[in-house]
C-alpha positions in Angstrom: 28.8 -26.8 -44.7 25.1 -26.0 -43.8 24.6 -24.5 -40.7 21.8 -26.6 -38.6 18.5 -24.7 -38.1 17.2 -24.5 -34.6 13.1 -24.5 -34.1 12.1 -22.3 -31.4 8.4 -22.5 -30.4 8.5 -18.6 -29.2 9.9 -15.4 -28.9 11.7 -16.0 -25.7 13.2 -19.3 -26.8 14.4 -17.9 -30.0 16.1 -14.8 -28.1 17.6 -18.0 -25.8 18.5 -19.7 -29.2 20.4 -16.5 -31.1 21.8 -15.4 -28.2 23.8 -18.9 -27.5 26.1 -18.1 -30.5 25.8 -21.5 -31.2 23.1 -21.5 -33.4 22.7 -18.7 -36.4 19.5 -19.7 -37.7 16.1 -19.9 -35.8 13.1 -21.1 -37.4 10.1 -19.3 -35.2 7.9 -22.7 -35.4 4.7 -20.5 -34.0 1.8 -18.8 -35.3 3.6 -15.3 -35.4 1.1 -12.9 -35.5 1.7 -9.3 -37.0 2.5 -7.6 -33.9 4.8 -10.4 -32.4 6.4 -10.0 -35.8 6.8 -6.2 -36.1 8.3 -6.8 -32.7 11.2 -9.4 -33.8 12.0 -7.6 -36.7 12.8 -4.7 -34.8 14.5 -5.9 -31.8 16.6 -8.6 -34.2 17.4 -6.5 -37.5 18.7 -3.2 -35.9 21.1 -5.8 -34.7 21.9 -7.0 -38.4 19.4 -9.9 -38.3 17.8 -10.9 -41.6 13.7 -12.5 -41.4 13.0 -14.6 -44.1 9.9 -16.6 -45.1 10.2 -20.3 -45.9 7.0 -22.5 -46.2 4.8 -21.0 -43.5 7.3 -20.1 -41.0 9.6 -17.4 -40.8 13.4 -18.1 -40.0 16.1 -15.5 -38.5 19.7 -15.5 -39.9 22.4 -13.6 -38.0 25.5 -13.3 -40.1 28.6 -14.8 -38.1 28.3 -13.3 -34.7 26.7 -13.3 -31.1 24.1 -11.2 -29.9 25.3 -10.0 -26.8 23.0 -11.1 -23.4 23.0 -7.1 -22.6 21.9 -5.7 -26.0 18.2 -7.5 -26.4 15.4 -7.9 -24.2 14.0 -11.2 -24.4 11.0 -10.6 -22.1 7.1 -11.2 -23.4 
């Protein structure tokens, strides 16, 4: 069974998203530019995140599990 991807239109809303545990993949639906990306990648993949490409958005996996409110940031 697929799991249904989420569309986030930014950063904070995608934290909100992942965070939930009820969805596991986030499509970031914005222009992300190279900062704003450098930025998700690190605050997402230290936590075992993957960043993937697919058309011209990027989408975030997590693999099974929660983020923890405590552990991220989510502030612009």
């Amino acid at each position: 069974m697929k799991q249904q991807l989420s569309t986030a239109s930014d950063y904070n809303e995608a934290c909100n998203l992942l965070r939930s545990g009820y969805v596991k993949h986030v499509r970031l639906g914005w222009n992300v530019g190279s900062d704003e990306f450098f930025r998700i990648a690190s605050d997402w993949c230290d936590t075992g995140a993957k960043i993937k490409k697919e058309g011209d958005n990027f989408i975030i996996s997590l693999k099974g599990f929660p983020i923890p409110p405590s552990t991220l940031s989510c502030s612009s």
